[in-house]
PQR file of N, CA, C, O and H, with PARSE charges and radii, in Angstrom:
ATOM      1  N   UNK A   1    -242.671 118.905  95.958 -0.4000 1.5000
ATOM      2  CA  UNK A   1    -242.157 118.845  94.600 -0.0000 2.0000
ATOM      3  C   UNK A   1    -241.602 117.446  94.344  0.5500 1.7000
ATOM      4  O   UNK A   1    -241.212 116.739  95.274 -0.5500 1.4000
ATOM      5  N   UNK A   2    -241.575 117.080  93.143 -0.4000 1.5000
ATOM      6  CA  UNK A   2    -241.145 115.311  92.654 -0.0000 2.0000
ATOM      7  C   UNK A   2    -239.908 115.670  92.538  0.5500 1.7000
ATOM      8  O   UNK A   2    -239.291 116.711  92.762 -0.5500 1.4000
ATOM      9  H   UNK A   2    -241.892 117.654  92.388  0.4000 1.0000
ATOM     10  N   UNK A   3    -239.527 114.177  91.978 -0.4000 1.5000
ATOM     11  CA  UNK A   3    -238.061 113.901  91.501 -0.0000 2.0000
ATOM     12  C   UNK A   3    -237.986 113.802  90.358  0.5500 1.7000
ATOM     13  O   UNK A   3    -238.865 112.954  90.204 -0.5500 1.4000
ATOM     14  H   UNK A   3    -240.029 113.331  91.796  0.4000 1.0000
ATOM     15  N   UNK A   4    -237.509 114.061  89.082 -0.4000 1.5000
ATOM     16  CA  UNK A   4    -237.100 113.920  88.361 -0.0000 2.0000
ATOM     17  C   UNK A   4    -236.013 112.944  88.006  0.5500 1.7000
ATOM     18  O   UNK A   4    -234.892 112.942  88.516 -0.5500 1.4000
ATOM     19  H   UNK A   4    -236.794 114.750  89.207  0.4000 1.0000
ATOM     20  N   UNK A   5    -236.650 111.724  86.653 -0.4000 1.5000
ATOM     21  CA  UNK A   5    -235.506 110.586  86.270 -0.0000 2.0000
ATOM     22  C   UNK A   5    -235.074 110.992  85.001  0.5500 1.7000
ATOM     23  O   UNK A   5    -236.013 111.440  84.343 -0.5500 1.4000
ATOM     24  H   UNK A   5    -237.560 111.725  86.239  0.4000 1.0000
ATOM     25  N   UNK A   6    -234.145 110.999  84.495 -0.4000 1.5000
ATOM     26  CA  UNK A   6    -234.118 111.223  82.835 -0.0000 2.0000
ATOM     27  C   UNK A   6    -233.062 110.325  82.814  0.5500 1.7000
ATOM     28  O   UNK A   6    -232.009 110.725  83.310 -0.5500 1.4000
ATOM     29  H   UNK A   6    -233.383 110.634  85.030  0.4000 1.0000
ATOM     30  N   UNK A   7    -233.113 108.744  82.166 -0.4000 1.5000
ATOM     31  CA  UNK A   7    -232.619 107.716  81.504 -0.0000 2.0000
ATOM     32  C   UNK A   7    -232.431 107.934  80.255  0.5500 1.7000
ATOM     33  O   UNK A   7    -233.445 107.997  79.559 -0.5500 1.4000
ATOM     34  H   UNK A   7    -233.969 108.419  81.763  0.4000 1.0000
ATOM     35  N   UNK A   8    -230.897 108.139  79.507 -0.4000 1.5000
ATOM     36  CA  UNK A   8    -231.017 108.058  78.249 -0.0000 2.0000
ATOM     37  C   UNK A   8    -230.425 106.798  77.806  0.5500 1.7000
ATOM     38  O   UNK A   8    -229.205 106.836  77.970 -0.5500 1.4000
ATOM     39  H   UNK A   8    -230.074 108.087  80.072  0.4000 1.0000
ATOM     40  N   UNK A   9    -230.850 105.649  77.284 -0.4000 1.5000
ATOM     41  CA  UNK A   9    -230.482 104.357  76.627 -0.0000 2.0000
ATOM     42  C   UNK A   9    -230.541 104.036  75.310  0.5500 1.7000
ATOM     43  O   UNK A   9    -231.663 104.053  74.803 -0.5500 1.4000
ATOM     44  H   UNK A   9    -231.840 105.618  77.150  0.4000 1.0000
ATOM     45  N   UNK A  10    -229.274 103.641  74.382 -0.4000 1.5000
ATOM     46  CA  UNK A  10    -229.476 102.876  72.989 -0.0000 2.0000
ATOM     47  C   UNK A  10    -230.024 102.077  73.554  0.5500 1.7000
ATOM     48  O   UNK A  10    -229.518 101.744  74.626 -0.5500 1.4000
ATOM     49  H   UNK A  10    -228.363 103.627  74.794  0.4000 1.0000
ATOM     50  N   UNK A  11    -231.563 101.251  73.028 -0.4000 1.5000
ATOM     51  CA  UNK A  11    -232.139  99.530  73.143 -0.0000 2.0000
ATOM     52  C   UNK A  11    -231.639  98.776  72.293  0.5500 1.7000
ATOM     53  O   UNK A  11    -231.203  97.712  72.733 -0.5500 1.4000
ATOM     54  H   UNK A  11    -231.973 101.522  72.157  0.4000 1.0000
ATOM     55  N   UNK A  12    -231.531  99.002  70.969 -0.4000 1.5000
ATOM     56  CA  UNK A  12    -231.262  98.405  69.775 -0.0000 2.0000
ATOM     57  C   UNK A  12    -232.461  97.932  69.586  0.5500 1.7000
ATOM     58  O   UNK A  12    -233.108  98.929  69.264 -0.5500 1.4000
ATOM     59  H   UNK A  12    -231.886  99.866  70.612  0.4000 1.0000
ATOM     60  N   UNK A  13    -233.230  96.949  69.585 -0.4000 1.5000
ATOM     61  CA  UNK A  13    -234.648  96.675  69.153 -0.0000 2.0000
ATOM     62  C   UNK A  13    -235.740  96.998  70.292  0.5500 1.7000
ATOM     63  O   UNK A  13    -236.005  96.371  71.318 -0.5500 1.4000
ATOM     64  H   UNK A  13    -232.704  96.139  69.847  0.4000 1.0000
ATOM     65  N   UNK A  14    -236.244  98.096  69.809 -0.4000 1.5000
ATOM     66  CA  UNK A  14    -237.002  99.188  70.489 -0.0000 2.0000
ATOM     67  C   UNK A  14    -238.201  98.269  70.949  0.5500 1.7000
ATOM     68  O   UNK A  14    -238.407  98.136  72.155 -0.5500 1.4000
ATOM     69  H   UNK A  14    -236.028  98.606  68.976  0.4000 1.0000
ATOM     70  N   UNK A  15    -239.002  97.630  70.014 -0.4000 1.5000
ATOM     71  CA  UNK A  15    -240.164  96.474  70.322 -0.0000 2.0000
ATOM     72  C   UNK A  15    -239.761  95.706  71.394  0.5500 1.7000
ATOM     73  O   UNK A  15    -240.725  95.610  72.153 -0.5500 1.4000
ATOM     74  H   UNK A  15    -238.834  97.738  69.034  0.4000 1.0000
ATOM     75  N   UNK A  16    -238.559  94.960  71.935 -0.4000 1.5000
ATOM     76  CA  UNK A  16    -238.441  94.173  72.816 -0.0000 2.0000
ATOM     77  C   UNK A  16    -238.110  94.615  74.083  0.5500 1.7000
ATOM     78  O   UNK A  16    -238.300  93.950  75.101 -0.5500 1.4000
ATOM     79  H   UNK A  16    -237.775  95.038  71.318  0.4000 1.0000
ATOM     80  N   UNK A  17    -237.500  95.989  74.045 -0.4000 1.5000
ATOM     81  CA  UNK A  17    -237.001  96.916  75.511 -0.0000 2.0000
ATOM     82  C   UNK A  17    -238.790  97.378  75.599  0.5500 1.7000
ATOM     83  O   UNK A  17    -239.222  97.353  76.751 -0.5500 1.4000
ATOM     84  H   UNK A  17    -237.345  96.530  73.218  0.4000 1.0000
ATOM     85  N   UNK A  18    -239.389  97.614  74.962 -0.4000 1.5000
ATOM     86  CA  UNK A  18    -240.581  98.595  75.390 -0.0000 2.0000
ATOM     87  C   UNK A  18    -241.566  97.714  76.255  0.5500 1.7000
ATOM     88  O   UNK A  18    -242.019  97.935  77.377 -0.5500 1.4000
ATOM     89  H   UNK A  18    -239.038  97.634  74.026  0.4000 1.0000
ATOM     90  N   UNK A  19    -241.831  96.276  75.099 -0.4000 1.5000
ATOM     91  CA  UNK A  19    -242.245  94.735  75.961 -0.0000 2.0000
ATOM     92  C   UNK A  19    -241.967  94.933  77.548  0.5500 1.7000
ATOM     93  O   UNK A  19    -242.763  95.138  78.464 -0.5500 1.4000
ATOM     94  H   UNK A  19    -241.462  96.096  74.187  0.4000 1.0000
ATOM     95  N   UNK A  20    -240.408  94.786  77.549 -0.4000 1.5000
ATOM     96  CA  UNK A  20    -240.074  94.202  78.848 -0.0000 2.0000
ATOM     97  C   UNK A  20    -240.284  95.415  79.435  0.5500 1.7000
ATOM     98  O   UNK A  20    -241.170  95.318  80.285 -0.5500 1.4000
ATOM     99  H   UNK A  20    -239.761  94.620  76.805  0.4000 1.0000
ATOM    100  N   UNK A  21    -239.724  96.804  79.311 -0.4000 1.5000
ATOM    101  CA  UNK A  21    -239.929  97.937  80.236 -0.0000 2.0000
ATOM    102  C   UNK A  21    -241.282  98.181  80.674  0.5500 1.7000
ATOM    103  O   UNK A  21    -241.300  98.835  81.716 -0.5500 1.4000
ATOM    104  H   UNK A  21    -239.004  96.882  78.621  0.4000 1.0000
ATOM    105  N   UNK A  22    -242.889  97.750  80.043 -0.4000 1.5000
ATOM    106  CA  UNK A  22    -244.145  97.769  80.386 -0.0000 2.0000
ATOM    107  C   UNK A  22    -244.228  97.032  81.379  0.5500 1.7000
ATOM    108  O   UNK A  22    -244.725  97.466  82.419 -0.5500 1.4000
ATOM    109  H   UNK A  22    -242.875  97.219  79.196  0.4000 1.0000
ATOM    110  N   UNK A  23    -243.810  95.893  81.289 -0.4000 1.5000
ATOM    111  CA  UNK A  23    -243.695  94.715  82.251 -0.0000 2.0000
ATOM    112  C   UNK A  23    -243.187  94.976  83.628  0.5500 1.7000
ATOM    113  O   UNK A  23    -243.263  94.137  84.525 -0.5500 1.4000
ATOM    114  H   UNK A  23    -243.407  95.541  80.445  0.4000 1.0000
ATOM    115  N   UNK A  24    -242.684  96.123  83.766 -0.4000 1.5000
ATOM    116  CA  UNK A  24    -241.931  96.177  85.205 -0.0000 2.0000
ATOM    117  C   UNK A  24    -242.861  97.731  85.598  0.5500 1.7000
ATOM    118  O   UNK A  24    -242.342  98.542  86.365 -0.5500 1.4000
ATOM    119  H   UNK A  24    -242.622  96.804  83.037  0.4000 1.0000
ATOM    120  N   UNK A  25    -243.942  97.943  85.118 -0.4000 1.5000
ATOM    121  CA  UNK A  25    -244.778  99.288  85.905 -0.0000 2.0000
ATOM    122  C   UNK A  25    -245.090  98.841  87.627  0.5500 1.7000
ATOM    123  O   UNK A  25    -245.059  99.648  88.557 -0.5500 1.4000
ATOM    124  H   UNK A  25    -244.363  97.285  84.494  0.4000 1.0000
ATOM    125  N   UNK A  26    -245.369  97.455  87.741 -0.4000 1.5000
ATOM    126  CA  UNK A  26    -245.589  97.329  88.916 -0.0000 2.0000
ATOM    127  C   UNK A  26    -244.422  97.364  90.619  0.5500 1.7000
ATOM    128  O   UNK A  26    -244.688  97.488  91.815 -0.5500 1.4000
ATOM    129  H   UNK A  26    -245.395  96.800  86.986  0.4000 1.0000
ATOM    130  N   UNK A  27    -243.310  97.206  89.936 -0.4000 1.5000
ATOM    131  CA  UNK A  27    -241.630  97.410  90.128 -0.0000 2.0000
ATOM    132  C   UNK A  27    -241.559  98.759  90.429  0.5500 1.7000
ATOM    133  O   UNK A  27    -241.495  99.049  91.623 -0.5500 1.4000
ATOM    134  H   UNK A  27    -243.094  97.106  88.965  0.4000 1.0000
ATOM    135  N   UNK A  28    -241.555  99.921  89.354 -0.4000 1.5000
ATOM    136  CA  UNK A  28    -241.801 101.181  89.363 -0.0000 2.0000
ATOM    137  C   UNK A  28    -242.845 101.391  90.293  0.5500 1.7000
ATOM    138  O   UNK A  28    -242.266 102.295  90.895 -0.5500 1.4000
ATOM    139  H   UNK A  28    -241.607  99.685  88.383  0.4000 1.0000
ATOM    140  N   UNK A  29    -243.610 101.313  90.720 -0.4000 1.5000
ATOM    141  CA  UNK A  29    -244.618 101.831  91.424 -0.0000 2.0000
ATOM    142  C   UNK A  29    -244.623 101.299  92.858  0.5500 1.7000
ATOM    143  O   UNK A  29    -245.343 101.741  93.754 -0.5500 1.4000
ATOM    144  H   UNK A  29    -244.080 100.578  90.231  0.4000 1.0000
ATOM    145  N   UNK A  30    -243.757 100.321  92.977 -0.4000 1.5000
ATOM    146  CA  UNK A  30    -243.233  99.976  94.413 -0.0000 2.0000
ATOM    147  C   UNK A  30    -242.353 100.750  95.030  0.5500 1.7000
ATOM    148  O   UNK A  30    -242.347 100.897  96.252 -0.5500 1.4000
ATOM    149  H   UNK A  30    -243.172  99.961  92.250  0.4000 1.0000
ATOM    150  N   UNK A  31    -241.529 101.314  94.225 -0.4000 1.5000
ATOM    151  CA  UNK A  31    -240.475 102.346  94.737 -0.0000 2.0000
ATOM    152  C   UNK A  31    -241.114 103.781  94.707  0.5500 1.7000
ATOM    153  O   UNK A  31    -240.736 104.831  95.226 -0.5500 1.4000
ATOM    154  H   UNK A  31    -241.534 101.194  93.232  0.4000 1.0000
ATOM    155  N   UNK A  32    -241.851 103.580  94.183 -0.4000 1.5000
ATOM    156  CA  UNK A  32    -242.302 105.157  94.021 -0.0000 2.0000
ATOM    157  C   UNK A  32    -242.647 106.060  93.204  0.5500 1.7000
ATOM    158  O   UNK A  32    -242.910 107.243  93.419 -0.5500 1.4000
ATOM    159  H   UNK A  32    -242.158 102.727  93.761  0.4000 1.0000
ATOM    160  N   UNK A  33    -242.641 105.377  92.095 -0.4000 1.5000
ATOM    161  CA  UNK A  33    -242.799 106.274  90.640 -0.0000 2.0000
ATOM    162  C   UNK A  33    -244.039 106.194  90.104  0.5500 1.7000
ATOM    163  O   UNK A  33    -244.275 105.046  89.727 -0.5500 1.4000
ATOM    164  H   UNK A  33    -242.428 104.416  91.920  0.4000 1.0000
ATOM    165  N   UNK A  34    -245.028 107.045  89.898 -0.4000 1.5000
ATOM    166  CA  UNK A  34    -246.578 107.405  89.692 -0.0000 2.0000
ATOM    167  C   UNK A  34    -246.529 107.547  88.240  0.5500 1.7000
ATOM    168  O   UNK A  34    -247.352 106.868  87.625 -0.5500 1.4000
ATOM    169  H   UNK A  34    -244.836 107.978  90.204  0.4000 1.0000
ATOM    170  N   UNK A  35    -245.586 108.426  87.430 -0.4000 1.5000
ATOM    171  CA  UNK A  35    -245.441 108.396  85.799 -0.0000 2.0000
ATOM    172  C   UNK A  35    -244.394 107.670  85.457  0.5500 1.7000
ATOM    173  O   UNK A  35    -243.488 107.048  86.011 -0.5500 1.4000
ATOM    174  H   UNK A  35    -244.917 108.977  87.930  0.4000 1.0000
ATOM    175  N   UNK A  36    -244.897 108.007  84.012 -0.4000 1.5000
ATOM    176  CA  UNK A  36    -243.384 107.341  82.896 -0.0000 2.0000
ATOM    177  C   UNK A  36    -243.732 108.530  81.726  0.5500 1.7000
ATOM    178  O   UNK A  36    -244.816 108.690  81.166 -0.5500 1.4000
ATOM    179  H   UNK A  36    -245.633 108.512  83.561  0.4000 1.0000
ATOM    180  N   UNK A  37    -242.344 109.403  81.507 -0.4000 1.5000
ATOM    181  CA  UNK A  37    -243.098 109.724  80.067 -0.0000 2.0000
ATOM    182  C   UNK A  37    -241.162 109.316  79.199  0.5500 1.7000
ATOM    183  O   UNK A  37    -240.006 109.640  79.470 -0.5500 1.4000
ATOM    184  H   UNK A  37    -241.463 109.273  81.962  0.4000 1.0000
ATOM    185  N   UNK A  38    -241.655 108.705  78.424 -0.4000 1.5000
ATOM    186  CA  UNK A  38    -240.695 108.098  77.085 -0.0000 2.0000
ATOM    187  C   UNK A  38    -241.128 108.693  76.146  0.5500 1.7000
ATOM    188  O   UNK A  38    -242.220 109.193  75.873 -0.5500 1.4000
ATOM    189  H   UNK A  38    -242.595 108.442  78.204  0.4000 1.0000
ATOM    190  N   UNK A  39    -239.852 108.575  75.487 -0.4000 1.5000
ATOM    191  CA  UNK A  39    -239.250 109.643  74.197 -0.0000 2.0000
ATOM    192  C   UNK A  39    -237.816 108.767  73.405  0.5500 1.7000
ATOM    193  O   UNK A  39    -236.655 108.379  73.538 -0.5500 1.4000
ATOM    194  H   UNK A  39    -238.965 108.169  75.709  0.4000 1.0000
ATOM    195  N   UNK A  40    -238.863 108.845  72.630 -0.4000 1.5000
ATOM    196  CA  UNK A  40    -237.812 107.832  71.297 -0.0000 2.0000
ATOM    197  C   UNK A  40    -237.011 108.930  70.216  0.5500 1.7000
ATOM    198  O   UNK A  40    -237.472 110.025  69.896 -0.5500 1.4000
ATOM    199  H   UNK A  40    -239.806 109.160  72.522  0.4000 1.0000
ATOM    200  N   UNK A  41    -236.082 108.523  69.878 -0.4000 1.5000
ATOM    201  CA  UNK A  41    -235.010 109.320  69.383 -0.0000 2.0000
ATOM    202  C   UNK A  41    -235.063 109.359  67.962  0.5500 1.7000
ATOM    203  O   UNK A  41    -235.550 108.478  67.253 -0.5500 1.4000
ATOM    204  H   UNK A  41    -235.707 107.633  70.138  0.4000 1.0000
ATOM    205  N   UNK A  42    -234.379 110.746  67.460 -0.4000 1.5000
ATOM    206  CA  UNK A  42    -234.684 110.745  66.275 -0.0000 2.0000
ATOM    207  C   UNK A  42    -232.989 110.540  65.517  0.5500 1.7000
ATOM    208  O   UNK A  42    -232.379 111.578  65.260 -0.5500 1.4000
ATOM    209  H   UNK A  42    -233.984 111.462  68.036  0.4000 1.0000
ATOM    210  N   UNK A  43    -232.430 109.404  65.253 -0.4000 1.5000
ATOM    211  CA  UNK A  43    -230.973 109.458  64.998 -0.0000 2.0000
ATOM    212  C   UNK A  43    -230.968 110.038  63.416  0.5500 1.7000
ATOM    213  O   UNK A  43    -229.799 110.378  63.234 -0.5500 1.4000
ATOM    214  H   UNK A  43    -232.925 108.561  65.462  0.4000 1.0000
ATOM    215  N   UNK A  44    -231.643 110.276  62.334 -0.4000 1.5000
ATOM    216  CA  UNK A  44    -231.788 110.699  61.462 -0.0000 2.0000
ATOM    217  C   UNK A  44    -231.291 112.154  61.725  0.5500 1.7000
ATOM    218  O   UNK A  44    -230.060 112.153  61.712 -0.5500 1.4000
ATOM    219  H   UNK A  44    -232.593 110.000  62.482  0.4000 1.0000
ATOM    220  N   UNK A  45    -231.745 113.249  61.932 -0.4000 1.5000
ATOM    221  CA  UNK A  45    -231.503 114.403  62.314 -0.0000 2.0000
ATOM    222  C   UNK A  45    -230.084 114.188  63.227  0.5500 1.7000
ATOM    223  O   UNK A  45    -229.104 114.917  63.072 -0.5500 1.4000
ATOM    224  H   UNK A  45    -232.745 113.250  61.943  0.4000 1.0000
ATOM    225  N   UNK A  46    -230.101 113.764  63.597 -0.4000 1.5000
ATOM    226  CA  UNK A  46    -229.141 113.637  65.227 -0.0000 2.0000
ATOM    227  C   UNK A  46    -227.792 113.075  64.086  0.5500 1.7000
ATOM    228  O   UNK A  46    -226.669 113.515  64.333 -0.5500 1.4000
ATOM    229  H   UNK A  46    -230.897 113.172  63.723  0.4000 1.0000
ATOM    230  N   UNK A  47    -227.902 112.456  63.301 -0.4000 1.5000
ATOM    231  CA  UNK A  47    -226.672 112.203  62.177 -0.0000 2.0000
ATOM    232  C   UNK A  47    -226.444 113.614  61.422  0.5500 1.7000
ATOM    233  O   UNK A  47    -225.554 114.435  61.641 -0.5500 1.4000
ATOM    234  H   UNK A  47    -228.814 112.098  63.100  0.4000 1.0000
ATOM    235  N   UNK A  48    -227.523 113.675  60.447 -0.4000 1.5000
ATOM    236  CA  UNK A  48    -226.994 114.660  59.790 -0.0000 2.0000
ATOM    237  C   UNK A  48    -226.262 115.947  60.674  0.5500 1.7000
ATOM    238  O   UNK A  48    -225.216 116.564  60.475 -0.5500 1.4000
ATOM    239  H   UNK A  48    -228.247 113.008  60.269  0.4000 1.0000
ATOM    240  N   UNK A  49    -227.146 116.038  61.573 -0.4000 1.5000
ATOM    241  CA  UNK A  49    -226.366 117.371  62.835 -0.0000 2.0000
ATOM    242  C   UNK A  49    -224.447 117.001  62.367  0.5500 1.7000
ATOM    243  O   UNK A  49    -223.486 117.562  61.840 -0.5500 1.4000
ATOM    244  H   UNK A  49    -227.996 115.536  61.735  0.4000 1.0000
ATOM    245  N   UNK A  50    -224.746 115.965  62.869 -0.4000 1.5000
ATOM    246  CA  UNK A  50    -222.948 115.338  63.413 -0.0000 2.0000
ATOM    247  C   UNK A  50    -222.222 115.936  61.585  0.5500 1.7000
ATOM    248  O   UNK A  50    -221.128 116.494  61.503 -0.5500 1.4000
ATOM    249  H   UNK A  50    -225.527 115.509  63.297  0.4000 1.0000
ATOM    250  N   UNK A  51    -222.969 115.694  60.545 -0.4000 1.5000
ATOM    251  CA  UNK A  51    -222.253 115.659  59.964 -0.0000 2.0000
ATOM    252  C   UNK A  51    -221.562 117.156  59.211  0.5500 1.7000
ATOM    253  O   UNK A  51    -220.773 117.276  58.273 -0.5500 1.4000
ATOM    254  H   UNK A  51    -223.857 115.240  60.612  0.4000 1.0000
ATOM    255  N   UNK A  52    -222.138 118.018  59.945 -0.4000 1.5000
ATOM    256  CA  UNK A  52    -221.829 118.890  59.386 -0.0000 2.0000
ATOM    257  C   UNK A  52    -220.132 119.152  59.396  0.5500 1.7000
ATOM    258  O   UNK A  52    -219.574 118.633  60.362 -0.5500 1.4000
ATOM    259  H   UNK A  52    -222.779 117.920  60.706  0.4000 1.0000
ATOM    260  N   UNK A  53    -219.098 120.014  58.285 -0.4000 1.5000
ATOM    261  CA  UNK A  53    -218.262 120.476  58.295 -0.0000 2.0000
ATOM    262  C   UNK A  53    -217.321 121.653  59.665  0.5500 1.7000
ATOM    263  O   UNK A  53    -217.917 122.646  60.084 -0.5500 1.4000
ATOM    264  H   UNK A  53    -219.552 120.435  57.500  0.4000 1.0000
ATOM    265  N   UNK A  54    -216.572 121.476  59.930 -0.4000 1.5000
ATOM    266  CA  UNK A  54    -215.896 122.550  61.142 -0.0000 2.0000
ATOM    267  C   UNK A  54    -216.060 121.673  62.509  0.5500 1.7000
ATOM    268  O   UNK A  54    -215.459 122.178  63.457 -0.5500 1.4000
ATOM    269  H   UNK A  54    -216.088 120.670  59.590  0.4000 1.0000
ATOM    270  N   UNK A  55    -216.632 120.674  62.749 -0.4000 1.5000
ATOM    271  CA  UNK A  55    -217.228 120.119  64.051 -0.0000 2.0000
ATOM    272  C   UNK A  55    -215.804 119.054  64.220  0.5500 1.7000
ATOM    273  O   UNK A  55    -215.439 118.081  63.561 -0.5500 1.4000
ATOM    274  H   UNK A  55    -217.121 120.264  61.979  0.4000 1.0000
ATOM    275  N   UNK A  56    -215.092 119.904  65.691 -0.4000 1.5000
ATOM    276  CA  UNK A  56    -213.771 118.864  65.859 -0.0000 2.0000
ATOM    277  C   UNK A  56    -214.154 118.058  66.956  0.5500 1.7000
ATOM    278  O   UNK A  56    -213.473 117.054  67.165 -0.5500 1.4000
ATOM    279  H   UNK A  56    -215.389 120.695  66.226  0.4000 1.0000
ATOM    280  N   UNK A  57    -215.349 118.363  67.879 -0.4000 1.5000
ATOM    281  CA  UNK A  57    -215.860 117.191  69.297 -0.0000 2.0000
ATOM    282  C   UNK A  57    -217.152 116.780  69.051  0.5500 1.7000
ATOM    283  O   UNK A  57    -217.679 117.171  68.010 -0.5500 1.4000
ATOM    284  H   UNK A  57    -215.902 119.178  67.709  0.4000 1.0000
ATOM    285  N   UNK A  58    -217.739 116.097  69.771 -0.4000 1.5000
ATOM    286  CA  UNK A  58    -219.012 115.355  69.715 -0.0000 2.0000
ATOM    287  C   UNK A  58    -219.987 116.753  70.239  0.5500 1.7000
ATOM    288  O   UNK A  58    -219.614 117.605  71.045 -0.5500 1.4000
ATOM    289  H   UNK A  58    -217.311 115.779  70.617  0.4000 1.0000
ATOM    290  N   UNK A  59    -221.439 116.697  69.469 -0.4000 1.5000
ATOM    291  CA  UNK A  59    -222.267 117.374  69.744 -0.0000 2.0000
ATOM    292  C   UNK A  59    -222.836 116.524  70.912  0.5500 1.7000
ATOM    293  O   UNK A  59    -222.958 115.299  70.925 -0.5500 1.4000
ATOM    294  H   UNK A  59    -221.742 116.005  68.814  0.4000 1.0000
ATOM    295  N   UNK A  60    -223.305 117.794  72.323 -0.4000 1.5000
ATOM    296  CA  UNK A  60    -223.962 116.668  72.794 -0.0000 2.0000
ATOM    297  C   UNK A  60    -225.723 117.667  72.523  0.5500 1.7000
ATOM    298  O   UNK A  60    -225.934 118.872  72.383 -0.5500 1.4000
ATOM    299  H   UNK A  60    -223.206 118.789  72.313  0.4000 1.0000
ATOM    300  N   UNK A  61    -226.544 116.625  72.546 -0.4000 1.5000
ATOM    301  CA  UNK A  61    -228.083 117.326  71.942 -0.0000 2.0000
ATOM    302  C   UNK A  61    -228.663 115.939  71.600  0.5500 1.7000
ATOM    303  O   UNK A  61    -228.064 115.052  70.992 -0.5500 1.4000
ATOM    304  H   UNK A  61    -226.373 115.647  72.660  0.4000 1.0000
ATOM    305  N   UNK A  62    -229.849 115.891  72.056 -0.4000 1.5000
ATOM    306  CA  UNK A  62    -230.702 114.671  71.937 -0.0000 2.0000
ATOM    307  C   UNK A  62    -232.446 115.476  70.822  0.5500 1.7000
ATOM    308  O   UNK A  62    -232.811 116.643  70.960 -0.5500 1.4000
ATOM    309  H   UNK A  62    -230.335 116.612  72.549  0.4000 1.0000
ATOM    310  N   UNK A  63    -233.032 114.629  70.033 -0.4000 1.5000
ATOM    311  CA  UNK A  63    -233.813 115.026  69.309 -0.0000 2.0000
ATOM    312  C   UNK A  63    -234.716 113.941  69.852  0.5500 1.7000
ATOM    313  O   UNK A  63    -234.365 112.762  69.804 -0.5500 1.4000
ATOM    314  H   UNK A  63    -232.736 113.681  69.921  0.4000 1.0000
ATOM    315  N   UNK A  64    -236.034 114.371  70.439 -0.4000 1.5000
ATOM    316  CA  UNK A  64    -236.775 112.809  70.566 -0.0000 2.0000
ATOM    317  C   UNK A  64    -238.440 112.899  70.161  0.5500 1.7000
ATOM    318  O   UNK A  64    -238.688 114.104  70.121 -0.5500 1.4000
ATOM    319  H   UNK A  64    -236.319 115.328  70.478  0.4000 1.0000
ATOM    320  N   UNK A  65    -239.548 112.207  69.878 -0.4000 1.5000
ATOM    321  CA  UNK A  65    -240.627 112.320  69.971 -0.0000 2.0000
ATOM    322  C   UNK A  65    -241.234 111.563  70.980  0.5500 1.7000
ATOM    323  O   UNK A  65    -241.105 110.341  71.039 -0.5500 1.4000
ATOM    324  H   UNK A  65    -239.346 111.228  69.910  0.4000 1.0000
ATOM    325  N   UNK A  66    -241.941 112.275  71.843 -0.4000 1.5000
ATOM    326  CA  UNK A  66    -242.554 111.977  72.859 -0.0000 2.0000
ATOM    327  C   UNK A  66    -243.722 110.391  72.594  0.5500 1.7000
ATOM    328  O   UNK A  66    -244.672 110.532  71.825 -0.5500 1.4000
ATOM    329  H   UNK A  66    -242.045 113.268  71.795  0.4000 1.0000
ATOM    330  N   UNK A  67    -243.561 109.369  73.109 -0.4000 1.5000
ATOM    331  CA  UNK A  67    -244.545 108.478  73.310 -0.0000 2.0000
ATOM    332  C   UNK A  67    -245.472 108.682  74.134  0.5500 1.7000
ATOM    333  O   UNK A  67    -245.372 109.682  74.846 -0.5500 1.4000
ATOM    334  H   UNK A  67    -242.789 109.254  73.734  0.4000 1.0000
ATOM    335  N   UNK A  68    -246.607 107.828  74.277 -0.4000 1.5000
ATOM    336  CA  UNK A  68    -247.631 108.069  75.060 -0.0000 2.0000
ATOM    337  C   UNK A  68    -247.332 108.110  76.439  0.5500 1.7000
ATOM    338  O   UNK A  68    -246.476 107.226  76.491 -0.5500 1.4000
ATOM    339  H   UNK A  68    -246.689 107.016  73.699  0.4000 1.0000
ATOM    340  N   UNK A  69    -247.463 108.566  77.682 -0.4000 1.5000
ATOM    341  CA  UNK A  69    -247.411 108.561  79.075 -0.0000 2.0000
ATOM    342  C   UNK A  69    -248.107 107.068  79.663  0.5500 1.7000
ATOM    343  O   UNK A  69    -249.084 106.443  79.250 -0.5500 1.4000
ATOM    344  H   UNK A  69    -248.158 109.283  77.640  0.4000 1.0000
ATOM    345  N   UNK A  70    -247.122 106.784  80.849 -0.4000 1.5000
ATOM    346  CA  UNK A  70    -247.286 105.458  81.140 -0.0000 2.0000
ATOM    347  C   UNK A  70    -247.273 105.492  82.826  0.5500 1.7000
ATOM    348  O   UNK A  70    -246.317 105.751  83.557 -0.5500 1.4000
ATOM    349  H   UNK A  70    -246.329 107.293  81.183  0.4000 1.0000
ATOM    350  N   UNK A  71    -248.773 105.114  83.227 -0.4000 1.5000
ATOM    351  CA  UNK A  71    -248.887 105.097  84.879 -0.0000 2.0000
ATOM    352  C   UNK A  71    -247.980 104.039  85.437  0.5500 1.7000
ATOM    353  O   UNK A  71    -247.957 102.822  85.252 -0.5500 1.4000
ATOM    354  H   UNK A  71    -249.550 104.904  82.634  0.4000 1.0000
ATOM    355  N   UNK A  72    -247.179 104.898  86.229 -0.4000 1.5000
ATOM    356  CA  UNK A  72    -246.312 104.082  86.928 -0.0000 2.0000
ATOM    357  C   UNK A  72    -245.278 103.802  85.912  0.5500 1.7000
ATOM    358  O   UNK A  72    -244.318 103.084  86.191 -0.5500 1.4000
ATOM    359  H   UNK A  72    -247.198 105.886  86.379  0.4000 1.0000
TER
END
């Protein structure tokens, strides 16, 4: 059975983390990692959630759409 990674990160400019994170498959695959599957967030939904009325702590709940799968 594998290991399981689940990284959750703000990038702030999604185009330049995705650049550099492609760039390091060969890094990943030295240590050991055969997939990648990424999932970009949906903060739209993930706001309005927050905004609802009665809510005295932080929701925790992530909304994401799956990107394409990435060897290594």
């Amino acid at each position: 059975m594998g290991v399981v990674m689940i990284s959750r990160r703000n990038v702030g400019d999604f185009d330049s983390w995705k650049t550099r994170f492609e760039a390091q498959a060969a890094d990943r695959a030295e240590y050991g990692s055969v997939r990648v599957r990424r999932f970009q967030g949906r903060a739209f939904v993930a706001k309005k959630m927050a905004e609802r009325p009665g809510l005295v702590d932080e929701l925790d709940f992530f909304f994401a759409r799956e990107l394409p799968t990435l060897e290594s």
